[in-house]
C-alpha positions as CSV (number, residue, x, y, z in Angstrom):
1,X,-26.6,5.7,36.7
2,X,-26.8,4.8,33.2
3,X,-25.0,1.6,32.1
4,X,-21.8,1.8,29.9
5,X,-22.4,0.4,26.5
6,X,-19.5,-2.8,25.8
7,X,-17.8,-2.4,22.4
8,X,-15.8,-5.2,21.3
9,X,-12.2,-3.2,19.6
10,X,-12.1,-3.4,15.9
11,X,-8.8,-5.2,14.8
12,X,-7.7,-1.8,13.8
13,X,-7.8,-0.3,17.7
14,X,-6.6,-3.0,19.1
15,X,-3.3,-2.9,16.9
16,X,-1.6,0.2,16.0
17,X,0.7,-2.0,13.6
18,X,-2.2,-3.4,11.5
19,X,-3.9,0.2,11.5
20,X,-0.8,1.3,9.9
21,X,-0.7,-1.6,7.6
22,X,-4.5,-1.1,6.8
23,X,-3.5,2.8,6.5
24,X,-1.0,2.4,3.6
25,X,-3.6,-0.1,1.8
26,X,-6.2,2.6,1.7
27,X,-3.5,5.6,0.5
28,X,-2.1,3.1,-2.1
29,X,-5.4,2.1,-3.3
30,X,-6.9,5.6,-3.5
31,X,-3.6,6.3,-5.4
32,X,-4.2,3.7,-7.9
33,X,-8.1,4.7,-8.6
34,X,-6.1,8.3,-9.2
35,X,-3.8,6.5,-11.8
36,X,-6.9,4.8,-13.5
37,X,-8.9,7.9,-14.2
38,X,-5.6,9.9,-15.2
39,X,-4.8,7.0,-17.7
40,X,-8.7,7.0,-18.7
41,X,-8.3,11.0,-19.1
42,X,-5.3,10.7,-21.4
43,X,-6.5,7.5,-23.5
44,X,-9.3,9.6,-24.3
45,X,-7.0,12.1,-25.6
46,X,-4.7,10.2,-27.5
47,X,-7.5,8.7,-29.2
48,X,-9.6,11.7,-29.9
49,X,-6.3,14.1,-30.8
50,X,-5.8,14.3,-35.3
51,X,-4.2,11.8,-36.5
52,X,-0.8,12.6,-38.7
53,X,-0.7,11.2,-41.9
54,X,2.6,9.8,-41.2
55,X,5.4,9.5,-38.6
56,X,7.4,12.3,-37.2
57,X,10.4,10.7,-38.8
58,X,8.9,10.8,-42.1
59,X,8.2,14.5,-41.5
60,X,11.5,15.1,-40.7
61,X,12.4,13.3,-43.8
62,X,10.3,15.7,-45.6
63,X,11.7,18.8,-43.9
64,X,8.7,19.5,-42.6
65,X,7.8,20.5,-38.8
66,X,8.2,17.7,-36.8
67,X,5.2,17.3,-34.0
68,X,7.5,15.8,-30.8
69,X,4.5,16.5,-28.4
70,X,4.2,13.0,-26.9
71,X,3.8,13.8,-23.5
72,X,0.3,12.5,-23.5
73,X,1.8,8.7,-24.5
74,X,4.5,9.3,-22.0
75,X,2.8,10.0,-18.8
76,X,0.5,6.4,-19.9
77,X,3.5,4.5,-19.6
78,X,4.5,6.4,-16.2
79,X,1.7,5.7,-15.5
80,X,1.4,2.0,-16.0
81,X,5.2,1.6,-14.7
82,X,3.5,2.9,-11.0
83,X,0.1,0.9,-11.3
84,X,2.3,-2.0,-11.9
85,X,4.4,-1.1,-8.6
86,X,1.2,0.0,-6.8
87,X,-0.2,-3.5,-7.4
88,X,2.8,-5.1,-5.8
89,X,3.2,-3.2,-2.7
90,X,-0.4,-4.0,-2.5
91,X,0.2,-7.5,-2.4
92,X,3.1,-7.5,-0.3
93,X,0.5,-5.4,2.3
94,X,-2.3,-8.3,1.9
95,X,0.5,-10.5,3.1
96,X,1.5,-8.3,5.8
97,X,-1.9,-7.4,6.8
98,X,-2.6,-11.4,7.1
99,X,0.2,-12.0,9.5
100,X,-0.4,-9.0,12.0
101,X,-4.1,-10.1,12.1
102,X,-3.5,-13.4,14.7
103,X,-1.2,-11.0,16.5
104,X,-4.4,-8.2,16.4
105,X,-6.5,-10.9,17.2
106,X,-5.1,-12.1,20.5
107,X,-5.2,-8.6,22.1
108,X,-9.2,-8.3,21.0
109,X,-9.7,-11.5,22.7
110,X,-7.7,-10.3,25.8
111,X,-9.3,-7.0,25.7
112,X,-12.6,-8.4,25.6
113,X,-12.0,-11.5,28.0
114,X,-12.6,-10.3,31.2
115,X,-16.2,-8.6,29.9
116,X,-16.9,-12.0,28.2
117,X,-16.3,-13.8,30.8
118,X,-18.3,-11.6,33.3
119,X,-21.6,-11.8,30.5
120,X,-21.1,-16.0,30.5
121,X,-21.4,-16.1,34.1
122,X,-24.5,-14.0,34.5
123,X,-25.9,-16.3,31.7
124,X,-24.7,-19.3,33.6
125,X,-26.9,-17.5,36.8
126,X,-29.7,-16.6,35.0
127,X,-30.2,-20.3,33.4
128,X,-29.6,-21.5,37.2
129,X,-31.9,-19.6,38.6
130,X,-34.3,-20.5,35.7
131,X,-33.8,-24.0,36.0
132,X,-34.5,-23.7,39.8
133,X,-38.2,-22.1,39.2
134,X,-38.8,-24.8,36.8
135,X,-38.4,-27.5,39.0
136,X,-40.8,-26.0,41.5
137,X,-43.7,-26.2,39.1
């Protein structure tokens, strides 16, 4: 019969609370890498589109076309506006995430009590035992 392996519960297993809270972390940080290439993207844009030779309200003083196409400036301030909002949910999940760890903690320890304590005893045998042939020599 082959020997089950022990495998000491990761934080995450152990509490479906702080795999939650570890869950929205990852979602909200994947989101915010998202935002950053998006804003990257458009920067790009902005920078490489022509430049006007003057304002769109000195166009429309002119009576000319007036180029109201800012969509690309727009969605950079959006964005910035969720970043910003990303960054503090973020921090209010490190603070959650810090409080439901002692609470994940205890059930690893009492999930992994009973094996720890059956390895310390066959330790404490095995030095016993050891000890006892020593004394012999």
């Amino acid at each position: 019969m082959k020997k089950q392996e022990f495998a000491v519960p990761s934080l995450a297993d152990a509490s479906p609370e702080y795999a939650d809270l570890l869950g929205k972390q990852a979602a909200l940080s994947a989101r915010q890498s998202e935002l950053a290439a998006e804003t990257k993207r458009l920067e790009k844009d902005i920078r490489t589109a022509p430049r006007k030779e003057y304002s769109a309200s000195v166009a429309a003083l002119l009576g000319e076309a007036v180029d109201t196409d800012n969509a690309p400036r727009r969605r950079v301030r959006e964005i910035a506006t969720e970043t910003a909002d990303i960054a503090a949910a973020l921090a209010v999940l490190a603070a959650r995430l810090q409080a439901a760890k002692g609470a994940a903690s205890t059930k690893v320890r009492a999930a992994v009590k009973p094996e720890y304590g059956r390895r310390v005893q066959a330790m404490a045998k095995s030095d016993r035992s050891a000890e006892g042939g020593a004394c012999r020599l």
